[in-house]
C-alpha positions in Angstrom: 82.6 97.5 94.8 85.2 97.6 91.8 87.3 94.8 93.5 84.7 92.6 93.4 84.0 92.7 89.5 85.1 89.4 89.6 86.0 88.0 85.8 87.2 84.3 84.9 87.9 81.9 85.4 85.3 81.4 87.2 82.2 80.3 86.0 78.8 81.1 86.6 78.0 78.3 89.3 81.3 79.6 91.1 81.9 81.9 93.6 85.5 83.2 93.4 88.0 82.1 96.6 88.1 85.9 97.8 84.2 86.2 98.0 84.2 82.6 99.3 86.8 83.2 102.0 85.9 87.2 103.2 85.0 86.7 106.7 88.5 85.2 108.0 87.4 81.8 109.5 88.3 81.1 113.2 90.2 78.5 114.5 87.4 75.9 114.1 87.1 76.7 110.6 90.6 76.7 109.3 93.8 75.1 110.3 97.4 74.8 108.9 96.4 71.2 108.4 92.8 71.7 106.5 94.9 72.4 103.4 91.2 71.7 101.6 88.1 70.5 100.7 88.2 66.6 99.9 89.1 65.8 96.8 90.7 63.5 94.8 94.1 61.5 95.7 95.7 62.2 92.5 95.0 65.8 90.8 94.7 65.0 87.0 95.3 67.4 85.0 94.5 71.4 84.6 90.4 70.9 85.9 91.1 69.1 88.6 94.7 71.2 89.7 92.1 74.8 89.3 89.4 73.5 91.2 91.9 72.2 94.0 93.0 76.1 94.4 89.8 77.2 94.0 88.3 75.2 96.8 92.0 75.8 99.1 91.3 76.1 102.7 94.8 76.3 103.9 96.0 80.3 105.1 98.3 80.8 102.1 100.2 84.4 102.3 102.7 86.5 100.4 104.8 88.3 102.4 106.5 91.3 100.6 106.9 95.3 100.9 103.7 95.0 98.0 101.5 92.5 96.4 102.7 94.3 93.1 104.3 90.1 91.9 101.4 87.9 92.3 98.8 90.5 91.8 95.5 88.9 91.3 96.5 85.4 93.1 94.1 86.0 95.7 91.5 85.2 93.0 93.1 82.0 92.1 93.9 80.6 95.6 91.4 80.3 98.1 92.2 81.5 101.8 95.0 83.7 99.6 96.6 86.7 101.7 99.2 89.5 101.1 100.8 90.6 104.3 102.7 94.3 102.9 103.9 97.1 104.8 103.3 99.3 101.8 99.5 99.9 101.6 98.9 100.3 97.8 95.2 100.5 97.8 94.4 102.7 101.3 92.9 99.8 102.6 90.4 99.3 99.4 91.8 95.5 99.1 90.0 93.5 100.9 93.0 91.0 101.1 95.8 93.0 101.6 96.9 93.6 105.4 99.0 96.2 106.3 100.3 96.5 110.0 100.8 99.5 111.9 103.7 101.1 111.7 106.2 100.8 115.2 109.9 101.3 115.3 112.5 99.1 114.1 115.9 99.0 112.7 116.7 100.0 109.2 115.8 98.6 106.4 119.0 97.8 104.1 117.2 95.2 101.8 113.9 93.5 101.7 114.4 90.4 103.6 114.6 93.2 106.8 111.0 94.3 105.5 110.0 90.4 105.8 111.5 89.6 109.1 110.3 93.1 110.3 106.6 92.2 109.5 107.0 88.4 110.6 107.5 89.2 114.2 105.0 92.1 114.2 102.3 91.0 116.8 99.6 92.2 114.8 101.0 90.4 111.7 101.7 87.1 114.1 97.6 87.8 115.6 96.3 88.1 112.1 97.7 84.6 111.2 96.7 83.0 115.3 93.1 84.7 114.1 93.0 82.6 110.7 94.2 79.2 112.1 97.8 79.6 112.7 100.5 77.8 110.3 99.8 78.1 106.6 101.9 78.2 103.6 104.4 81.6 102.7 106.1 82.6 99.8 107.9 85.4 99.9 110.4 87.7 97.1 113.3 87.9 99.0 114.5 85.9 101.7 117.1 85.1 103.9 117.9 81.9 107.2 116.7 84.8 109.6 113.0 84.6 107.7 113.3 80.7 107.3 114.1 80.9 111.7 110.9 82.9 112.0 109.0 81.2 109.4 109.5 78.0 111.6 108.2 79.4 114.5 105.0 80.6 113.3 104.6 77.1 111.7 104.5 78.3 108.2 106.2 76.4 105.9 107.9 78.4 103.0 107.4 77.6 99.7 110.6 78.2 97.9 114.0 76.0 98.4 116.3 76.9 101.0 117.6 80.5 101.0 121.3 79.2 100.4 120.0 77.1 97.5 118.5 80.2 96.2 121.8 82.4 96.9 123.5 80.0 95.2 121.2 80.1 92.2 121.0 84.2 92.6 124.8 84.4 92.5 125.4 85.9 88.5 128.9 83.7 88.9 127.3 80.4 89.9 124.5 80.8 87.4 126.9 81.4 84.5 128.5 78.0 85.8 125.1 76.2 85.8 123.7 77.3 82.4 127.6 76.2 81.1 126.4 72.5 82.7 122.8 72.5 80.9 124.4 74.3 77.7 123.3 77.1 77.6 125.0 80.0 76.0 126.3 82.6 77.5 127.7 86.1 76.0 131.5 85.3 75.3 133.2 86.0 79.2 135.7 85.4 81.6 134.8 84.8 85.3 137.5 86.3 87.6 138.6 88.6 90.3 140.2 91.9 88.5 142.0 94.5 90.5 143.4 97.0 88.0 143.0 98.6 84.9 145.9 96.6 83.3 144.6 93.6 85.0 141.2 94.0 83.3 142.9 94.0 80.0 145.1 91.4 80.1 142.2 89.0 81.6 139.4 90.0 78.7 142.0 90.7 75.6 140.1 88.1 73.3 137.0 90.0 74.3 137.8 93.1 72.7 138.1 97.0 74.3 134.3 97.3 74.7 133.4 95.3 78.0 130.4 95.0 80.6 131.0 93.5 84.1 128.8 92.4 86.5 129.2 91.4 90.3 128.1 88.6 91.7 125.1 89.5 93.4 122.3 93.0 92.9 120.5 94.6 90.9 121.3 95.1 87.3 120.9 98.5 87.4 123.5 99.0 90.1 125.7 96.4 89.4 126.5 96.2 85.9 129.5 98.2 84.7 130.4 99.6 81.0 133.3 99.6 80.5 135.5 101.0 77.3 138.3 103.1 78.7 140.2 103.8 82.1 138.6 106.6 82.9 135.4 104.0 82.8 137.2 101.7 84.8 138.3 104.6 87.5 135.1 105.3 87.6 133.7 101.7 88.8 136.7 100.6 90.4 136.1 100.5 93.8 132.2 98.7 93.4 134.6 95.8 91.1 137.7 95.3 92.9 138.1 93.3 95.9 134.7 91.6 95.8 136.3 87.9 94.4 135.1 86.8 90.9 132.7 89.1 88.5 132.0 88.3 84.9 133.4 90.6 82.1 131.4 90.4 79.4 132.3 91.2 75.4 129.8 94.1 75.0 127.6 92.9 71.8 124.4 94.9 70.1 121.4 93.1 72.1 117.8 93.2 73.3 116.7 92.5 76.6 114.2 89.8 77.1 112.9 88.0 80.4 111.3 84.2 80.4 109.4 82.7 83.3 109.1 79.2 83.8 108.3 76.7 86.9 110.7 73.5 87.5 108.1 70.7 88.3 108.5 67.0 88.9 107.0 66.4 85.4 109.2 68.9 84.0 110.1 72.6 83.3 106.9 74.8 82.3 107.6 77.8 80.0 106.0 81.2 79.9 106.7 83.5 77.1 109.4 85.7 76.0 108.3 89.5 77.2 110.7 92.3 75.8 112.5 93.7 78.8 112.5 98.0 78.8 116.3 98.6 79.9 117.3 101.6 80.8 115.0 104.3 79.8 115.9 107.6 81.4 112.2 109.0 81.8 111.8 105.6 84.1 114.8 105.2 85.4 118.5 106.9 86.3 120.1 103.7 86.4 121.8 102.9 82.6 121.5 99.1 82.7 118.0 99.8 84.9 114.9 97.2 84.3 111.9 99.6 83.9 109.3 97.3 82.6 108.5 94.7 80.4 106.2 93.9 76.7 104.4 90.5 76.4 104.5 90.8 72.2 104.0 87.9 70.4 105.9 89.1 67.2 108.4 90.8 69.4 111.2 88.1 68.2 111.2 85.8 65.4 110.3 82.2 66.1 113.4 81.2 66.0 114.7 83.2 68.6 111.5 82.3 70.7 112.3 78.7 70.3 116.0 79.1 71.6 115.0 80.7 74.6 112.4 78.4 75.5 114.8 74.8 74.5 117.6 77.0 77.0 115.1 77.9 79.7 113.8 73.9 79.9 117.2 72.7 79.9 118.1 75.3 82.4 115.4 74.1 84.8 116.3 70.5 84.7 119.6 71.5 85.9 118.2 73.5 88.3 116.4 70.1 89.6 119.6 68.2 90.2 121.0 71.0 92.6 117.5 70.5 94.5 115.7 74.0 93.0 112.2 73.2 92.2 109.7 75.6 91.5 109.2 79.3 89.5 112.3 81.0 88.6 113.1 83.6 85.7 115.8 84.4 83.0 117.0 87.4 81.4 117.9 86.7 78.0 120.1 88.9 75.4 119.6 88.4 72.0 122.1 89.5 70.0 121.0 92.1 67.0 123.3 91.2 64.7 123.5 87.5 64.4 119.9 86.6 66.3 121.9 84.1 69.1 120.6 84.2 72.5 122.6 84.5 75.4 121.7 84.3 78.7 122.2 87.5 80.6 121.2 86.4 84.7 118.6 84.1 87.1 116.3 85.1 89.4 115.5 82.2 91.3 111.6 83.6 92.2 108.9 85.0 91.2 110.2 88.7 89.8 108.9 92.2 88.6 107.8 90.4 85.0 105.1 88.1 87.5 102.4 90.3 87.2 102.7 90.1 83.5 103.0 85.8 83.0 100.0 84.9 85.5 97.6 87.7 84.3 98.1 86.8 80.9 95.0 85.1 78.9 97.4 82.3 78.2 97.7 81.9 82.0 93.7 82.4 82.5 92.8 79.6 79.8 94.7 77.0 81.7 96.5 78.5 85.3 98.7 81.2 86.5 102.2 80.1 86.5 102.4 80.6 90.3 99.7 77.6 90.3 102.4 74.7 89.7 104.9 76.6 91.9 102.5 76.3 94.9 101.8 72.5 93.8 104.9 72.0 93.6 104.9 72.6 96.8 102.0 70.7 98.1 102.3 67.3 99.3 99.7 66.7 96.8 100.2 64.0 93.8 99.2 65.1 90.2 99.6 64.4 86.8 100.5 66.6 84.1 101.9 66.8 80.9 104.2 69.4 80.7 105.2 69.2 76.9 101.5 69.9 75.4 101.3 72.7 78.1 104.3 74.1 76.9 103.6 73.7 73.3 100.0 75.8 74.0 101.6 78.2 76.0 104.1 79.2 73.1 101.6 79.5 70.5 101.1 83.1 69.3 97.5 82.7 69.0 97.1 82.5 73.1 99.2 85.5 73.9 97.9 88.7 74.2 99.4 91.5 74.2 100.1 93.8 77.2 103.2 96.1 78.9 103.8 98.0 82.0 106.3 100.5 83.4 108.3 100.3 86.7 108.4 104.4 87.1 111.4 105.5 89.4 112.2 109.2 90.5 115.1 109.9 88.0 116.3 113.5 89.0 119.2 113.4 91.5 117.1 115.6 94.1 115.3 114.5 97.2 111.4 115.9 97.6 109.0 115.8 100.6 105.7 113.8 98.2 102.3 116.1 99.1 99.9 113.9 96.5 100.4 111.1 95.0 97.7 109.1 92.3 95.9 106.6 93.7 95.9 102.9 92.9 93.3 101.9 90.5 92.1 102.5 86.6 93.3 105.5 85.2 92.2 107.2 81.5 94.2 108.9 79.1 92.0 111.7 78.2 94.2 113.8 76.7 98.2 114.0 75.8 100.0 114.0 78.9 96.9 113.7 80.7 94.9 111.1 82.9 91.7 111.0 84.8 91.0 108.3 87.7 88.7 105.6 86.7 87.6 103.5 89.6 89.1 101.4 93.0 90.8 98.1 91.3 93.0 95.4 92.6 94.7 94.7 89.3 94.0 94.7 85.3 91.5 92.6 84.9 88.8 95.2 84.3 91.0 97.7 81.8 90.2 96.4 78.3 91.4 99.3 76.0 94.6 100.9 75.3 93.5 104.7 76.3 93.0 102.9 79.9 95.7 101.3 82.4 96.5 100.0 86.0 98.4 101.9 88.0 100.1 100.6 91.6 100.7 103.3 93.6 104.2 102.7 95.0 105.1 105.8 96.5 102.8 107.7 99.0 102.1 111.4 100.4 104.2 111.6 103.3 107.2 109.3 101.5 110.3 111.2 100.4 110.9 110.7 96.4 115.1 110.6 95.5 116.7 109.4 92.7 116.3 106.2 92.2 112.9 105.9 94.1 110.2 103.2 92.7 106.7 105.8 92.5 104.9 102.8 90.6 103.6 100.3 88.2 101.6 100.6 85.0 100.1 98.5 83.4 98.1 98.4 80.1 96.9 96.7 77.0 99.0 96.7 73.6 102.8 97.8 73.1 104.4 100.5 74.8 107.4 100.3 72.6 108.2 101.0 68.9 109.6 98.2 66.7 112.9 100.1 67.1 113.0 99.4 70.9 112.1 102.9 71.6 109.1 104.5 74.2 106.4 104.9 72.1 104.1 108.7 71.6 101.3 106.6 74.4 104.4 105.4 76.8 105.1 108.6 77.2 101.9 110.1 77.5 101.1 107.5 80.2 104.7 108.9 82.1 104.3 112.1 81.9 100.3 111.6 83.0 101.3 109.7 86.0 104.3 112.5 86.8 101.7 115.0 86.8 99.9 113.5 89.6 103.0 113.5 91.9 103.4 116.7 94.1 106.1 117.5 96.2 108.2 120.3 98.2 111.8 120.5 99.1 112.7 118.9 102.6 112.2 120.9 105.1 115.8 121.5 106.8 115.1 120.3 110.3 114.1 116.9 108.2 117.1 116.7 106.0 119.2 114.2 108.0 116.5 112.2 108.2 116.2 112.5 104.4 119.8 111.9 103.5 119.9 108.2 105.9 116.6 107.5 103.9 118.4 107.7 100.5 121.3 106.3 101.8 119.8 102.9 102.9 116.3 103.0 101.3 117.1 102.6 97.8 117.4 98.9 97.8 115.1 96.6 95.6 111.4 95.5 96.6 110.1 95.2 93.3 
């Protein structure tokens, strides 16, 4: 079976976790408590930190709406499960499990897709089957989860949700990068109510302005503003919320940076170019749609600025008690080559997929790795500053991209056929073939071939702002001007093709309607 084409880093001698682990052990076999095999007291160094994972006998899950963040992890991380209520693969992974559907209340954000599946019974029988307890990490959040999390005796693997809300919070994070010193674009953080108000709080920031609330995602949250009839516009999403941050609009490019905070210090992925706002991916102006691991993308100079921010970011991180992976969204600005920070994301993110599937990643450890012994109650040594220094060399980064494709008309469509998760080939312009069943992009080695992750479903309503999935392939998806390259498109409207959908049928349109009202929150 495709999802078995098991590639490194395992050796020869070594069976990977997944085929280790297939048959979930009883009871007898595994236990919150058996965390794994017996090993050393002190993990020193890379060998000893992979074959501590590799050998893991402790249930270890992600619980999300996908497995689309830590694709692959199961691979890394014996005894490694994905709990999703969005079955991406049709039930071809063999560790991915999906409950049955039953009613519940409305979803208005992902941590309701979390507690939902936390206090499914076959979701809380799954875990009774497989030892009970375990370790969870999780996108999103909240005290509710943390409650339930506690009850199930699994302990979660991130720092406490109002540590992360505080983190989260684009206000607070502008204050703590201030502390470490690191730059932000020239703003003022404060509460504005009017048009007049706007200007007489932001006049050393010119008439070209960008604000953003406190909390959401960019693409809904982030305001340009250049005129009243811009600020009408907004008015009622800024006003009356408390402090947002009005930002002097400058000429940038988007970049994202992932990085763990760990006990021996802050580890450093690379810079990825961030696609922003691309209206054949998304309909949302300031929208993530996907992301560029480039070497050359920036100059070294500007690589090195993000990296010295992101490091002093994460020790400040430490001393508010926030330990493990988090991510920041850089601008650099065009015309002078400064870089700003733009926001945190105290988690793992939509970029994830792209830092711990790198071959940077694969020659030492996925990112996630340190997060999860971080974690651990285990002791280890490590030195951060030659990991860091390898990590940022050109040489050891490959080059991939993918594309977050949304449903960008402002219509709402009953989906008939929708492509199936795997390996897809560009046979033609505009035109793709499926491949084979796999689990993620391990197996695609050439540029006329990419993973795709079926988002979106038959029997799922597409509306504007819908996520219909991931893509994923080797080489550049982008021209050196920032624009979607002749093969980005190719790959978009190939994928397009494969959706099919009618109008909604009119005894299903109030159904429809609620669904776009509270459905389009993130889960990516």
């Amino acid at each position: 079976m495709s999802h078995q084409d098991w590639t490194e880093p395992f050796t020869e001698d070594e069976t990977p976790p997944t085929e280790a682990v297939a048959e979930d052990p009883s009871p007898d076999e595994a236990s919150a408590g058996d965390s794994s095999e017996e090993g050393p007291s002190v993990l020193r160094g890379i060998s000893d930190i992979r074959r501590h994972f590799f050998r893991n006998r402790k249930p270890t899950y992600f619980i999300s709406a996908t497995n689309f963040n830590l694709l692959g992890m199961d691979e890394w991380v014996g005894n490694f499960r994905f709990i999703n209520y969005i079955d991406c693969f049709d039930g071809d992974h063999p560790n991915v499990f999906v409950p049955s559907d039953r009613p519940h209340n409305e979803f208005t954000c992902i941590e309701d897709i979390n507690n939902y599946l936390l206090e499914h019974k076959e979701v809380v029988d799954y875990m009774e089957r497989r030892g009970g307890g375990g370790d969870a990490v999780f996108l999103f959040f909240d005290e509710d989860t943390e409650a339930l999390c506690e009850e199930l005796g699994l302990k979660v693997c991130f720092p406490p949700a109002a540590i992360r809300r505080q983190v989260d919070d684009k206000i607070s994070a502008t204050r703590i990068a201030d502390r470490a010193g690191v730059p932000s674009v020239p703003n003022v953080l404060t509460p504005v109510e009017s048009w007049e108000h706007l200007q007489e709080v932001a006049a050393e920031l010119g008439d070209d302005l960008v604000i953003q609330t406190a909390f959401g995602d960019s693409g809904h949250t982030t305001f340009f503003i250049s005129s009243e009839e811009d600020w009408d516009r907004h008015a009622d999403e800024i006003r009356g919320g408390g402090e947002v941050k009005v930002m002097k609009r400058i000429r940038c490019r988007g970049s994202a940076l992932e990085a763990c905070v760990t006990r021996h210090g802050t580890i450093v992925g690379p810079l990825m170019t961030e696609l922003v706002g691309f209206p054949e991916l998304t309909p949302y102006r300031g929208g993530w749609c996907g992301n560029e691991v480039f070497a050359e993308a920036f100059p070294e100079t500007v690589r090195e600025q993000a990296r010295e921010a992101t490091v002093r970011f994460g020790e400040e991180l430490r001393k508010i008690g926030y330990r493990g992976y988090f991510e920041l969204d850089f601008l650099t600005d065009l015309d002078t080559d400064d870089v700003y920070l733009g926001e945190v994301n105290p988690r793992i993110t939509g970029a994830s997929a792209m830092t711990n599937l790198a071959a940077f990643a694969h020659a030492d450890a996925p990112l996630f790795l340190f997060h999860l012994l971080e974690w651990s109650d285990l002791e280890f040594e490590l030195d951060v500053d030659e990991l860091n220094s390898r990590w940022a060399d050109p040489e050891n980064i490959d080059s991939w991209s993918q594309l977050v494709i949304k449903h960008t008309d402002d219509t709402v469509e009953h989906i008939t056929r929708a492509p199936r998760s795997g390996v897809w080939k560009l046979v033609d312009e505009g035109k793709i073939d499926f491949q084979r069943v796999q689990t993620h992009r391990r197996t695609v080695e050439r540029e006329d071939e990419a993973f795709f992750l079926r988002i979106s479903r038959a029997g799922d309503y597409r509306y504007k702002g819908a996520d219909l999935g991931i893509l994923i392939t080797p080489g550049r998806l982008m021209t050196d001007d920032h624009e979607l390259n002749d093969r980005a498109r190719s790959w978009i409207d190939g994928i397009l093709e494969q959706y099919v959908s009618v109008p909604v049928d009119p005894q299903d349109e109030p159904a429809a309607a609620h669904m776009v009202e509270v459905g389009n929150f993130k889960i990516l």
